[in-house]
N, CA and C of each residue as an Amber inpcrd file, in Angstrom:
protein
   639
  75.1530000 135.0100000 153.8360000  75.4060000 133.6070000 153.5090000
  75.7590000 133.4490000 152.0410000  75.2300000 134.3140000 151.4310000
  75.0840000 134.2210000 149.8150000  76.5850000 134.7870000 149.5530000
  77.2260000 135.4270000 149.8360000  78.4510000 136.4990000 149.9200000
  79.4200000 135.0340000 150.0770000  79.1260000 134.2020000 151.2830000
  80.4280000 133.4460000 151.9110000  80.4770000 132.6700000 150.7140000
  79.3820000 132.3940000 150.4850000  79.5210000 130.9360000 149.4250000
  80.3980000 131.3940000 148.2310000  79.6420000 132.6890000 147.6000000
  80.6560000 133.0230000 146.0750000  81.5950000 133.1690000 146.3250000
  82.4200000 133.5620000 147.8890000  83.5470000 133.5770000 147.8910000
  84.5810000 132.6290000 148.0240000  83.6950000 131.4300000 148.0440000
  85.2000000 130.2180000 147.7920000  84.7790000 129.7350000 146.8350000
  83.7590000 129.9660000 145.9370000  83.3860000 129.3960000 144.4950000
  84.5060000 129.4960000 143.3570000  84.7310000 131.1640000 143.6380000
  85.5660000 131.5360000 142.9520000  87.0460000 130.4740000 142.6570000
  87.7400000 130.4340000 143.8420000  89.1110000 129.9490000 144.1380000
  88.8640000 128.6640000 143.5660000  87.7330000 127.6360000 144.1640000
  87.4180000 126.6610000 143.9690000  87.5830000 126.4650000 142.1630000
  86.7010000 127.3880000 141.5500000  86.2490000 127.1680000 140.2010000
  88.3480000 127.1190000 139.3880000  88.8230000 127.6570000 140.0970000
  89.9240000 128.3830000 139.4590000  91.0020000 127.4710000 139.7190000
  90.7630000 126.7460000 141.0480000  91.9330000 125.4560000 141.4070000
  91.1670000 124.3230000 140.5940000  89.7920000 124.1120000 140.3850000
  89.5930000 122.9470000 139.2680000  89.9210000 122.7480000 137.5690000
  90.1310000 124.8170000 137.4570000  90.6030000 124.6370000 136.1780000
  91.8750000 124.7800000 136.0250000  92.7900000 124.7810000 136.9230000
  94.4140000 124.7310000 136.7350000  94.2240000 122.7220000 136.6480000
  93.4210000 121.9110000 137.5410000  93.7570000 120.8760000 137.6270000
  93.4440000 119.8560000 136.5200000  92.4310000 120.3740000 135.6210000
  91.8390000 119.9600000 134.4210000  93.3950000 120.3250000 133.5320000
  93.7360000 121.9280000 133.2900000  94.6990000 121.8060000 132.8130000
  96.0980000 120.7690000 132.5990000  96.2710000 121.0300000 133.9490000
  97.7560000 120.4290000 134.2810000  97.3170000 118.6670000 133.7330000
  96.0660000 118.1700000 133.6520000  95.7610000 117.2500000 133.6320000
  96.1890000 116.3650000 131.7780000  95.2400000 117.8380000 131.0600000
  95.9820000 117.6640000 129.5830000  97.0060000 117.9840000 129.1410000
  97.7840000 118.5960000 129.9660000  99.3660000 118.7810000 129.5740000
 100.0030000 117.5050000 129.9960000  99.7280000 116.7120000 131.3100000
 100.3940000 115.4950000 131.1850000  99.8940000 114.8030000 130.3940000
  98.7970000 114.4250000 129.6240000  98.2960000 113.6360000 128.8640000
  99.1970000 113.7940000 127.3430000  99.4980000 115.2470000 127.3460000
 100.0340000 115.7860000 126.2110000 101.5060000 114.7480000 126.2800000
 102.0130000 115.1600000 127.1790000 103.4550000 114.2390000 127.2980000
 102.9830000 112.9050000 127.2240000 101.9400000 112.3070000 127.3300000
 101.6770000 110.8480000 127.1910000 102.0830000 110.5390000 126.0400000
 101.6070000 111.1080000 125.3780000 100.9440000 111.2840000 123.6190000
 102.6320000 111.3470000 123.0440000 103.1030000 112.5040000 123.5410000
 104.3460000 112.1860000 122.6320000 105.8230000 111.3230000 122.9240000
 105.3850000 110.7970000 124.4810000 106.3030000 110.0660000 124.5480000
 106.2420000 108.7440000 123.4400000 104.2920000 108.6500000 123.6910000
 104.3370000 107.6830000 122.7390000 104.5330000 107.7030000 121.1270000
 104.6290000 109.1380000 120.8290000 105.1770000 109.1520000 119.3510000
 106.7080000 108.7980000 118.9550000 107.2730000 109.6130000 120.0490000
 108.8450000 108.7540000 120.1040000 109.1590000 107.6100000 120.2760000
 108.4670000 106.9300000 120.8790000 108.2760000 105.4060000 120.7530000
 108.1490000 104.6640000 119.5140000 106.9720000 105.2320000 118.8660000
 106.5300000 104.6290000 117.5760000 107.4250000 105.8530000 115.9830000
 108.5110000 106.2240000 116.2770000 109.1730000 107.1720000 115.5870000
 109.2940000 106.8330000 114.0540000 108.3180000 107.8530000 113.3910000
 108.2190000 107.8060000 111.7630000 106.4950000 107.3700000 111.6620000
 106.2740000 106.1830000 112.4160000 104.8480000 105.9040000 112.6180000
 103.0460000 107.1430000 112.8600000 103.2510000 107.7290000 113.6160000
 102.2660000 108.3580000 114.2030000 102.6480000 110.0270000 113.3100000
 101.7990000 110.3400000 112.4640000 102.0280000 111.5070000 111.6880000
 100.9340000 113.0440000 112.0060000 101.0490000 114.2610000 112.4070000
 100.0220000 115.1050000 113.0850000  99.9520000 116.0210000 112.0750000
  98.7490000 116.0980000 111.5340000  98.3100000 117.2200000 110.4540000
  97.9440000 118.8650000 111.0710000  98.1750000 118.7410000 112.3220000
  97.2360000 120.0210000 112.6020000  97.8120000 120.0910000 114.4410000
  97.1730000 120.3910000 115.0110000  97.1020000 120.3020000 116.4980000
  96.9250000 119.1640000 117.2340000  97.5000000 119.4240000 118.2980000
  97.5250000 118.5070000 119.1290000  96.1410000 117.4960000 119.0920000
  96.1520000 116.5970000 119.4240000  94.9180000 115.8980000 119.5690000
  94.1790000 116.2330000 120.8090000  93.2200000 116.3120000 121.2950000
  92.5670000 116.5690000 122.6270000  92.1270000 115.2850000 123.0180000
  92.6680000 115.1090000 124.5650000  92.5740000 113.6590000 125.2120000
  91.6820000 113.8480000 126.4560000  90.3880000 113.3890000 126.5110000
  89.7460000 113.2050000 127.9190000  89.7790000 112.1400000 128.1100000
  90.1040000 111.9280000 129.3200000  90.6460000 110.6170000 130.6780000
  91.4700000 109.7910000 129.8650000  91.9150000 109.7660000 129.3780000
  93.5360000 109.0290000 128.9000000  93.8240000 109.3640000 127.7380000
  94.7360000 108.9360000 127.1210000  95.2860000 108.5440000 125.4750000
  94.7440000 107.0090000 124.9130000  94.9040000 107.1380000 123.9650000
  94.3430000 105.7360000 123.0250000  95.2210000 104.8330000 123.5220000
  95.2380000 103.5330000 123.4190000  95.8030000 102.0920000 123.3400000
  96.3130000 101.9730000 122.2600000  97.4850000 102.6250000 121.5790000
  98.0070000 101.9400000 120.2660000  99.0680000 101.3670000 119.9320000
  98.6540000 100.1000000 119.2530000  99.8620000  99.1720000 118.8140000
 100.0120000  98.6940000 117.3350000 101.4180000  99.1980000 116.7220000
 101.5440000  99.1410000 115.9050000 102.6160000  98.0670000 115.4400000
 101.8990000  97.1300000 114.0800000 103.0150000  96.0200000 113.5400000
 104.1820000  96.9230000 112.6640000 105.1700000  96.7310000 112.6220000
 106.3780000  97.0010000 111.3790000 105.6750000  97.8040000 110.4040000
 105.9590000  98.8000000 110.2940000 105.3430000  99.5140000 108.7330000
 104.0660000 100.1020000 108.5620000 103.2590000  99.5510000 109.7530000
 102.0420000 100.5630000 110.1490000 102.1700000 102.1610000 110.5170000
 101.5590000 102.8300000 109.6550000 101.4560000 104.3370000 110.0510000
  99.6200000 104.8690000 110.7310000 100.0840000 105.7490000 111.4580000
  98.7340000 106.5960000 111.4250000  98.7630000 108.1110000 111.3730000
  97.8170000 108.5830000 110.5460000  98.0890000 110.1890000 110.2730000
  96.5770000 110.6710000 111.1830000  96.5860000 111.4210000 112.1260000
  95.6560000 112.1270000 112.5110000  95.4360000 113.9060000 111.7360000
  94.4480000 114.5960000 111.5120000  93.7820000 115.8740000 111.0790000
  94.3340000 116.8910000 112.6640000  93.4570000 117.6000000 112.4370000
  93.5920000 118.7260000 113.1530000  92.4480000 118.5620000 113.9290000
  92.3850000 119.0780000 115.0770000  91.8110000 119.0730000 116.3560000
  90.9830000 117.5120000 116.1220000  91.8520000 116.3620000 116.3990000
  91.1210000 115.3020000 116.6250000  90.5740000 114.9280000 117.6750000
  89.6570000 114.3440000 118.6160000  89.2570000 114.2590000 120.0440000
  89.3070000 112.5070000 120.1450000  89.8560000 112.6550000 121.6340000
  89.6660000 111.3260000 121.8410000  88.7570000 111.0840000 122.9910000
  87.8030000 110.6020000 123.5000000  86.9510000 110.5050000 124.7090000
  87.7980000 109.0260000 125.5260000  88.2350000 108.5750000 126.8020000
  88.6480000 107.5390000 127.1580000  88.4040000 107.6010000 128.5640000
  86.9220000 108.1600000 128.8010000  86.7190000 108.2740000 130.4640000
  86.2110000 107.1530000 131.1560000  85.1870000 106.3620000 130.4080000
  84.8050000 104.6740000 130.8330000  85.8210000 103.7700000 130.3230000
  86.7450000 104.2480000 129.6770000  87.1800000 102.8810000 128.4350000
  88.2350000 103.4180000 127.8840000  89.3810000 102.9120000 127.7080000
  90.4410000 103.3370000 126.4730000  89.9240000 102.9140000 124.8210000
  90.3770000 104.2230000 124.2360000  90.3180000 103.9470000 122.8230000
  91.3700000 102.6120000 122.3560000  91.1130000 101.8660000 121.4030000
  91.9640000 100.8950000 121.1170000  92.3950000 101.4910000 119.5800000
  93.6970000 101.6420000 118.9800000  94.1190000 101.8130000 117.9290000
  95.1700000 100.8960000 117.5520000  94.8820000  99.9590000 116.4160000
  95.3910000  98.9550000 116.0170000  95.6400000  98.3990000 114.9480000
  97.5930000  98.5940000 114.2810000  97.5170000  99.5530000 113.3340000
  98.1900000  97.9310000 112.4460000  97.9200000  97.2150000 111.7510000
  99.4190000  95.8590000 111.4730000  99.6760000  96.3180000 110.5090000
 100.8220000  95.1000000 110.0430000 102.1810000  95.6520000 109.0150000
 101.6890000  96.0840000 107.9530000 102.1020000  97.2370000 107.3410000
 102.0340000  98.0160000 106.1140000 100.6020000  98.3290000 106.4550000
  99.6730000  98.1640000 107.4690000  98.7140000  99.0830000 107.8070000
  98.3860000 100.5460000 107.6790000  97.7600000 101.3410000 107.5630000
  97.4850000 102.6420000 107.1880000  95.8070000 103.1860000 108.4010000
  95.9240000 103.9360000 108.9160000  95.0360000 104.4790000 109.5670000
  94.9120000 105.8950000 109.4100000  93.6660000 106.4020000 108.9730000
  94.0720000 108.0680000 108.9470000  92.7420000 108.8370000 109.4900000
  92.6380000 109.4430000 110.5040000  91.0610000 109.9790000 110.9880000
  91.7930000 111.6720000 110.4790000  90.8990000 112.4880000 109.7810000
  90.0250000 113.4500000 109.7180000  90.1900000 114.4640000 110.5110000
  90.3250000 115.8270000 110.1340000  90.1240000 117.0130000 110.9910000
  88.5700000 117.0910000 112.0990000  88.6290000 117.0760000 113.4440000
  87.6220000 117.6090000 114.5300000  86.6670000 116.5730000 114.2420000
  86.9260000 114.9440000 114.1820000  86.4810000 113.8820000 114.5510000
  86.7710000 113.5970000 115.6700000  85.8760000 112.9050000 116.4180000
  85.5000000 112.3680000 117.8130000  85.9710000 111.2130000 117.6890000
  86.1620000 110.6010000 118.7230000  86.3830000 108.9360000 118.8490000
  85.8700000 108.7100000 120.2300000  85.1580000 107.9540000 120.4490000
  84.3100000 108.2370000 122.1180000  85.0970000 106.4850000 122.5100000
  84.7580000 106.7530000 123.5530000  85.2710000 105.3530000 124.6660000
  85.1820000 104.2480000 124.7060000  86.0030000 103.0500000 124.5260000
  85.9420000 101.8180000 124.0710000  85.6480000 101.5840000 122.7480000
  85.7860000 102.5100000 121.3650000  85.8840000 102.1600000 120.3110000
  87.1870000 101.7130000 120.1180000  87.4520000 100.6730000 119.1360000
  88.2850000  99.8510000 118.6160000  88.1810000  99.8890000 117.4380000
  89.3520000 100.6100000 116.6680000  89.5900000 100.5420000 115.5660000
  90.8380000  99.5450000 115.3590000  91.0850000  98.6780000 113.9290000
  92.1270000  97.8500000 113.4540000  91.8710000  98.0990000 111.7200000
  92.9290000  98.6100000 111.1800000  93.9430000  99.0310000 110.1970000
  94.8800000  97.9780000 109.8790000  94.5060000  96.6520000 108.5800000
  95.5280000  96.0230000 108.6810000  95.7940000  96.7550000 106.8610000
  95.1870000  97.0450000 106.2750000  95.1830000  97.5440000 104.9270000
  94.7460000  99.1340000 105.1050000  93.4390000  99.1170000 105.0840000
  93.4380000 100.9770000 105.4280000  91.7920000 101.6000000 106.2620000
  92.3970000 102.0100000 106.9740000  91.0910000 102.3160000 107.5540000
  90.7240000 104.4980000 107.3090000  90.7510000 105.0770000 106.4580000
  90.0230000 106.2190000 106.0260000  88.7610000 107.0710000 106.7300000
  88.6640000 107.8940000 107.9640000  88.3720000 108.4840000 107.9830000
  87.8780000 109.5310000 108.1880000  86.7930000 110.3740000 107.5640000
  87.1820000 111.3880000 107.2730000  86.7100000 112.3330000 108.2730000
  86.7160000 114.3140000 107.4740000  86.6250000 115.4720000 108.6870000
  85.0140000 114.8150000 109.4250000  84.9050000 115.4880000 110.5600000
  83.9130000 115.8690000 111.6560000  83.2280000 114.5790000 111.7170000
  83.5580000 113.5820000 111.7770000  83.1180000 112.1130000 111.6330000
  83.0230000 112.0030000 113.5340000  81.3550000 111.5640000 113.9240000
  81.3620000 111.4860000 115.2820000  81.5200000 109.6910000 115.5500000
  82.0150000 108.8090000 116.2140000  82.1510000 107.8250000 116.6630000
  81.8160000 107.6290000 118.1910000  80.7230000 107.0590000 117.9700000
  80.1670000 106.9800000 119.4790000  80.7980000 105.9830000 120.1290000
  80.3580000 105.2110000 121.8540000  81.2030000 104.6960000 122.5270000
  81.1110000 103.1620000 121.6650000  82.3270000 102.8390000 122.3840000
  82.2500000 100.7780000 121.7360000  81.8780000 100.0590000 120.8960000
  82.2420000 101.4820000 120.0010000  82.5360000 101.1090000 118.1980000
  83.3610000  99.7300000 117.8570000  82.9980000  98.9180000 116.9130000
  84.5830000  98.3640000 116.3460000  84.5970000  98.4140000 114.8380000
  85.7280000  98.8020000 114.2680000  85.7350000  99.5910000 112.9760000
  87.2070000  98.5070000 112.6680000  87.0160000  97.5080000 112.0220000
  88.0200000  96.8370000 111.5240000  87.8430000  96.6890000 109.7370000
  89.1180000  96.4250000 109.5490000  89.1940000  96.1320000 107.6430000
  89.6240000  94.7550000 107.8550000  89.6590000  94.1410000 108.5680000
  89.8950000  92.5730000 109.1350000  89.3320000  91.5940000 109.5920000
  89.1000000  90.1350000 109.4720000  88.5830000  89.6680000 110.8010000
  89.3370000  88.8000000 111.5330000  90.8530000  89.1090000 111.7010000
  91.4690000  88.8010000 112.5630000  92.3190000  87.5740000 112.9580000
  90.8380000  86.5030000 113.0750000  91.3520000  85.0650000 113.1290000
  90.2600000  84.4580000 111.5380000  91.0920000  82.9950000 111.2820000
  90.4710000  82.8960000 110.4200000  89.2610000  81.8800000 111.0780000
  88.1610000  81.3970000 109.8100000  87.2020000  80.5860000 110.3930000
  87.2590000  79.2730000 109.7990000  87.9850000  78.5090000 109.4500000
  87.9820000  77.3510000 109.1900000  89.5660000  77.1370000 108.9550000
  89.7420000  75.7910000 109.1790000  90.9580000  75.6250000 109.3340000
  91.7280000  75.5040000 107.2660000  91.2630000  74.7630000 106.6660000
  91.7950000  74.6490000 105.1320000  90.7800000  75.5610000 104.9200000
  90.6640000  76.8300000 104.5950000  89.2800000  78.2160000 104.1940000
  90.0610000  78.0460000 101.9920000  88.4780000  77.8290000 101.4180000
  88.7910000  78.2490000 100.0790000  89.3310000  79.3500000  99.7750000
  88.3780000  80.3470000 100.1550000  89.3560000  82.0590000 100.3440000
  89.1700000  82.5020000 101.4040000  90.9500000  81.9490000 102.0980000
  91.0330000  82.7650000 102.8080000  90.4920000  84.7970000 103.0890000
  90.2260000  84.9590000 104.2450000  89.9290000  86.6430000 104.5220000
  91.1460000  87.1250000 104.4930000  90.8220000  88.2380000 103.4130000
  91.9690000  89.7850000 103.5120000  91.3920000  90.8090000 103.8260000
  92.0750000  91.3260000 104.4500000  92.0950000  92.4980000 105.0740000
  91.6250000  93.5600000 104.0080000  90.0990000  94.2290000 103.7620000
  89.9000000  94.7700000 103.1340000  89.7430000  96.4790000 103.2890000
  89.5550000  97.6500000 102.8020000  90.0030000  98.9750000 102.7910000
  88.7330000  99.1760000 103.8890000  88.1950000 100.2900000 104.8860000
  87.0310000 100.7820000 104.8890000  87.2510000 102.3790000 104.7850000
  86.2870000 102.7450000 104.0440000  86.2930000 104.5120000 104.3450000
  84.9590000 105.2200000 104.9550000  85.2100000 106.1850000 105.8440000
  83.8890000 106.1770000 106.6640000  83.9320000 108.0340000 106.1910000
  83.1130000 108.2500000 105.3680000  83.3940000 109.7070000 104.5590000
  82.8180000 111.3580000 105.5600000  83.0390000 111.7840000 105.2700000
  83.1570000 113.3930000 106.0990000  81.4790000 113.3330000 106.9190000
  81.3320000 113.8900000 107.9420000  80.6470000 114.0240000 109.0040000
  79.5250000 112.9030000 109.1640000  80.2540000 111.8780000 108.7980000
  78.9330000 110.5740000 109.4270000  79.0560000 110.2530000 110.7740000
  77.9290000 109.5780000 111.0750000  77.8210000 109.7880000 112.4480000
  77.4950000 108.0400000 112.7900000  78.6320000 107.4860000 113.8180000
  78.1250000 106.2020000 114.0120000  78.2490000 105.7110000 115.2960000
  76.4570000 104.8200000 115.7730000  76.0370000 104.8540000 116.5450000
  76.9720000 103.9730000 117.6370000  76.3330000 103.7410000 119.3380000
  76.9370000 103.6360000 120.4240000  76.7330000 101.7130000 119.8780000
  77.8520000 101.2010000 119.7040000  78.2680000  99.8520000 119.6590000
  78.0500000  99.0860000 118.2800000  78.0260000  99.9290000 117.4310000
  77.9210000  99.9500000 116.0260000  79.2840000  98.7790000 115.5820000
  79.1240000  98.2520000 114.2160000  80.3030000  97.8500000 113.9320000
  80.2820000  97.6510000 112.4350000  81.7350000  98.3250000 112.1640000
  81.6000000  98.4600000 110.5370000  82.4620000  97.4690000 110.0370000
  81.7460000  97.1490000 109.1270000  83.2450000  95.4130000 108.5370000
  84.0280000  95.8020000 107.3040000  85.1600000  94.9670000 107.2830000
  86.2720000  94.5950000 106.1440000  85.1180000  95.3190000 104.5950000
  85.9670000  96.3090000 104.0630000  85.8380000  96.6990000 102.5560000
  84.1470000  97.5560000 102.5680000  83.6960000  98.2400000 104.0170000
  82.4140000  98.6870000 103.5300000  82.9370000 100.3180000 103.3000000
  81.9800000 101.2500000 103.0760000  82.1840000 102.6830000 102.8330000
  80.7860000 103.3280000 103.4990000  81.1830000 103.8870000 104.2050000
  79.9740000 104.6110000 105.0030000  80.0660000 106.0270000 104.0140000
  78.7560000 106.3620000 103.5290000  78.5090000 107.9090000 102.9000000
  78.7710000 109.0160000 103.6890000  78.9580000 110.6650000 103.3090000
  79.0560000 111.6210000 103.6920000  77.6410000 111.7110000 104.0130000
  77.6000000 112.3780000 105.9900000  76.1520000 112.7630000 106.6510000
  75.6770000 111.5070000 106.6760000  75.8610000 110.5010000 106.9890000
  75.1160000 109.1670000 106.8340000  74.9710000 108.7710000 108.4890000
  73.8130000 107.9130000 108.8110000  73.8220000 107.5900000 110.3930000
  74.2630000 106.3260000 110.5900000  74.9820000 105.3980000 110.9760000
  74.5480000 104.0820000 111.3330000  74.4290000 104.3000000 113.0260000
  72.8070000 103.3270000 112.8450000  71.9640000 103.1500000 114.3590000
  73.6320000 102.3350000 115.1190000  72.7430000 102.6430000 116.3670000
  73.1790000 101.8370000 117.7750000  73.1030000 100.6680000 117.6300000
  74.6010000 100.1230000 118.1940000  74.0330000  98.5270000 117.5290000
  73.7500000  97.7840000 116.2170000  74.3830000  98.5610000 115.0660000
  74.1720000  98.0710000 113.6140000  75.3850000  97.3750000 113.0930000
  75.2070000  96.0180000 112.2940000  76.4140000  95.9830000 112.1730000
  76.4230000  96.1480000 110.3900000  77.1570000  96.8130000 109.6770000
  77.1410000  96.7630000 108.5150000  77.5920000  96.2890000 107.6200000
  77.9620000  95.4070000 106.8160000  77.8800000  94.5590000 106.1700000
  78.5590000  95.2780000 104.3090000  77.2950000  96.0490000 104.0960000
  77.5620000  96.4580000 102.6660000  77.7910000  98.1560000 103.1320000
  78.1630000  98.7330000 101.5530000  78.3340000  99.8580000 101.4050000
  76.8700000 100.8760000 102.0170000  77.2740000 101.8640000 102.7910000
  76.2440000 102.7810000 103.0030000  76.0940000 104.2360000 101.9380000
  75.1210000 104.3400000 101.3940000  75.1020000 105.3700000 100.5230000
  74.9210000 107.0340000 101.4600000  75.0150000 107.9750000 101.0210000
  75.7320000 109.3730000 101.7760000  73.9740000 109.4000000 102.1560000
  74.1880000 110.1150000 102.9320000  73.1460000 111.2280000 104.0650000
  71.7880000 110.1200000 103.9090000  72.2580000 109.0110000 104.6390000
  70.7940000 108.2340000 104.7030000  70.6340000 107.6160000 106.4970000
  70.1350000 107.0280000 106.7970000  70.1550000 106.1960000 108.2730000
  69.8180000 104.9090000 107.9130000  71.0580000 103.7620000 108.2030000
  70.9190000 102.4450000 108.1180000  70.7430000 102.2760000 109.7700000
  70.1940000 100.2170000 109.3870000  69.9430000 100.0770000 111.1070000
  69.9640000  98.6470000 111.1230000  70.1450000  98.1200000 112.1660000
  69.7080000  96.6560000 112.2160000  71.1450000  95.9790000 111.9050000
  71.1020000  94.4040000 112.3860000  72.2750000  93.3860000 111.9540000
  71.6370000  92.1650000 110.9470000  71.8120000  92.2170000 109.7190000
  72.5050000  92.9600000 109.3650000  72.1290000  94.8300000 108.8300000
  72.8920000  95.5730000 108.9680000  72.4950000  97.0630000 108.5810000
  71.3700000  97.2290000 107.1660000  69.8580000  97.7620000 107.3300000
  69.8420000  97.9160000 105.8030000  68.8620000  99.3520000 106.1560000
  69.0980000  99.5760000 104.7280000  68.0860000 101.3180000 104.7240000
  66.8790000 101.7370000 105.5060000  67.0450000 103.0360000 106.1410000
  66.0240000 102.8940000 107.0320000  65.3970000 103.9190000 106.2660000
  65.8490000 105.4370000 106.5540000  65.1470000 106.5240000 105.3220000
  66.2900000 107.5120000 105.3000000  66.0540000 108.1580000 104.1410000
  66.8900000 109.4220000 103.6470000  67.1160000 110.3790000 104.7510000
  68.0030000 111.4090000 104.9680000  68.3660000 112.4110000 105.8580000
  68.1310000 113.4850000 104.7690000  67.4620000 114.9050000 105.3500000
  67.3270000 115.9640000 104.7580000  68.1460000 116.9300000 105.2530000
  69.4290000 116.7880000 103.4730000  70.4580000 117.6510000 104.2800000
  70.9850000 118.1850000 103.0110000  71.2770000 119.3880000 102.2310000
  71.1080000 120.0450000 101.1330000  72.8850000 120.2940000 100.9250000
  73.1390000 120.5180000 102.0750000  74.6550000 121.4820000 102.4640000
  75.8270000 120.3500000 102.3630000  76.5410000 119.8060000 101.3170000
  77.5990000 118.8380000 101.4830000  78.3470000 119.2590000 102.8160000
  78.3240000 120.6960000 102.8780000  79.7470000 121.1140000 104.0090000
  78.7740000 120.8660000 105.2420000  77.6610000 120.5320000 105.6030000
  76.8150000 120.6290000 106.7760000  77.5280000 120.0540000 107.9360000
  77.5060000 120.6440000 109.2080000  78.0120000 119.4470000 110.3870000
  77.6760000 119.6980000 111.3550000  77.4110000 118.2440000 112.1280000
  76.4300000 118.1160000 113.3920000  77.1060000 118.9150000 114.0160000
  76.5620000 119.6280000 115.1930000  76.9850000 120.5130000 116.1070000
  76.4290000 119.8260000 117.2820000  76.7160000 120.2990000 118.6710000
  76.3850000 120.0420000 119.6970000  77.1830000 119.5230000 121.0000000
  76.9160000 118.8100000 121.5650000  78.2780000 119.0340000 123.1400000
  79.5240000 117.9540000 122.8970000  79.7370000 118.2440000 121.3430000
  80.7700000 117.6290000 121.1460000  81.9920000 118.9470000 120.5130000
  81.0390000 120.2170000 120.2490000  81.7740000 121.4830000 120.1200000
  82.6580000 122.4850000 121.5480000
């Protein structure tokens, strides 16, 4: 009995990984049909991007660019990534950063960032807020820079606002929304985000590992 079974395991294991394949090679053609689409726009530092269950959602105004790193990941198995880039916009993620499912990023000035940066699911990471809130506003909202610096890690529905800077190794909790600047290798939490305690981490080059490798 033990014999019959390994023997269609095998075939089995071997027709699921041609179908996984064939799966990111069409995804691959997704990807660059949509670069020809957006031609001059979408810029690749490195390798292909790696796409599970779809490609991103991206729409770009006149003059918006985005530069992706090398081995960037996109997760889109519950949710499409949203990438959302307006005029003279700038977007640039980082070598072997994650972007997990239903995060929404918007780039109307510059959104920065950087290597091994994990982004958990149903992020929203804007330098904007979009619509305004009063009809005659004293100062009006601009679209301010954010930079989210080398291997920070931010939590499942997190949201980072217009002009903040997340530190290198830094956590923001689940559900935080942040407000001000985060200083490097600490864990903020809460809405609004404020210091929770220091991270013990010696190695600037340090980076999370785990089933995102």
């Amino acid at each position: 009995m033990g014999e019959k079974n390994s023997a269609w395991k095998v075939p089995f294991r071997h027709a699921f990984s041609l179908g996984r394949s064939a799966r990111m090679n069409y995804l691959n053609l997704l990807f660059r049909a949509a670069m020809l689409r957006n031609h001059g726009r979408i810029e690749l530092r490195g390798r292909m991007p790696v796409f599970e269950g779809g490609i991103p959602f991206m729409y770009f105004q006149s003059g918006g660019r985005m530069i992706l790193g090398d081995g960037v990941r996109f997760i889109s198995q519950c949710g499409r990534v949203m990438l959302n880039v307006g005029a003279r916009g700038r977007l640039v993620i980082g070598d072997d950063t994650l972007v997990n499912w239903g995060t929404e990023i918007g780039a109307y000035s510059e959104v920065a960032i950087g290597k091994h940066v994990l982004i958990a699911p149903q992020c929203v990471i804007a330098d904007n807020p979009f619509h305004p809130t009063e009809e005659f506003p004293k100062h009006p909202a601009k679209a301010r820079p954010i930079v989210i610096e080398d291997h920070a890690w931010i939590g499942h529905g997190a949201q980072v606002s217009p002009g903040v800077t997340i530190g290198h190794h830094s956590i923001v909790a689940r559900l935080s929304v942040v407000y001000e600047d985060v200083p490097p290798m600490c864990i903020v939490r809460g809405n609004p985000a404020v210091f929770y305690r220091d991270l013990n981490i010696k190695d600037r080059d340090w980076k999370r590992g785990g089933i995102f490798e």
